[in-house]
N, C-alpha and C positions, 0 to 999 in steps of 0.2 A: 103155452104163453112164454114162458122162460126161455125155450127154446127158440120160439120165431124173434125173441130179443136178441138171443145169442148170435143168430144167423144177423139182423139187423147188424147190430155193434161190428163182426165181421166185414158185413156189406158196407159199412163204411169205414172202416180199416183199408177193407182193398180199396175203395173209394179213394180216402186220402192217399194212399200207395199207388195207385194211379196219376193222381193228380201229381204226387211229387216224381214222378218218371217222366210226364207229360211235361214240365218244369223244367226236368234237367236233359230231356232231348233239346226241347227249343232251346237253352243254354249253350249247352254245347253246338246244338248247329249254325247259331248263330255267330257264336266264337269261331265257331270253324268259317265260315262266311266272311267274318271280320278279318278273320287272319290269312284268308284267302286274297282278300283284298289290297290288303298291306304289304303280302308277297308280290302282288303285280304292280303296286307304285313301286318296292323295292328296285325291281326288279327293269321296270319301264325305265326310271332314273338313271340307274346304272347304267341302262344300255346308252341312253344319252350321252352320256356323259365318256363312257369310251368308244362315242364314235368324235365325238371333239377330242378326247386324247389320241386318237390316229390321226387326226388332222393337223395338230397341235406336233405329235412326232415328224408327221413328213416336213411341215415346217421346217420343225429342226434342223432335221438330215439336209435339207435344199441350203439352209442357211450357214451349218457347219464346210458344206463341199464350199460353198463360194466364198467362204472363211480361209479355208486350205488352199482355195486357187490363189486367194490376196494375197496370201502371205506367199505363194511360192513364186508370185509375182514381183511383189518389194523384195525379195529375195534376189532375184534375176535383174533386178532393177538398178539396187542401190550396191551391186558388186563392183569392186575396184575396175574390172575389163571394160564393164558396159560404160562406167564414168569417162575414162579414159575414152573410150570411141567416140561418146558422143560431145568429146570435148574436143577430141581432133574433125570430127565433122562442122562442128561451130567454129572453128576457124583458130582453136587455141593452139597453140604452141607451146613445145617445151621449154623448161628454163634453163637458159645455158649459164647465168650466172647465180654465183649464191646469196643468199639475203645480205643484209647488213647485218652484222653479228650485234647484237646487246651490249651495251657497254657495261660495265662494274654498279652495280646497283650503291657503291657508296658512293661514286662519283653523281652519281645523283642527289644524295642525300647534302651536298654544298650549298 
C-alpha cells in the first residue's frame, strides 16, 4: 500500500514535470515564432527602405552632375571674353573717350 502511494506521488511528480517541460516547449516555441516574425518585418522594412535610399542616391548623383554643368556654364558665361564678344556682336563699341572725372566731394558740400 505504501508503496503503490510511493509510485503514485512519483507518477505525479513526473506528471507535473512533464507538464512544466510541455509549458516551456510551447514558450520557447512560440518565442521563437514571435521572434521569427519580427525578424522578417525587420528585415522587409529595411529592404524597403534601401531600395528608396538608391533611388533617392541616383537622384542626387543626376542632380549634383547638372549642378556641376550650371556652374561650369556661369563660369563660361559670365567670363570677361564672352562679355566682350557678345557685346561686340550687339553692336557695342569701345570707348574712345574717358568719363567725366568726379569733382572734389567738398565742392559739393557748398
Amino acid at each position: 500500500m505504501i508503496e503503490q502511494e510511493v509510485q503514485k506521488c512519483v507518477f505525479m511528480n513526473d506528471y507535473k514535470t512533464k507538464n512544466y517541460y510541455k509549458y516551456f516547449c510551447v514558450l520557447c516555441f512560440s518565442l521563437f515564432i514571435g521572434c521569427l516574425v519580427f525578424q522578417m518585418h525587420v528585415s522587409n522594412s529595411t529592404a524597403l527602405k534601401g531600395k528608396d535610399f538608391q533611388e533617392l542616391f541616383s537622384i542626387k548623383e543626376t542632380l549634383q552632375k547638372e549642378i556641376a554643368y550650371l556652374k561650369f556654364e556661369e563660369s563660361t558665361l559670365s567670363s570677361l571674353t564672352y562679355v566682350e564678344q557678345q557685346a561686340y556682336e550687339k553692336g557695342f563699341i569701345e570707348m574712345q573717350d574717358s568719363l567725366l572725372s568726379i569733382q572734389d566731394p567738398a565742392l559739393a558740400s557748398r
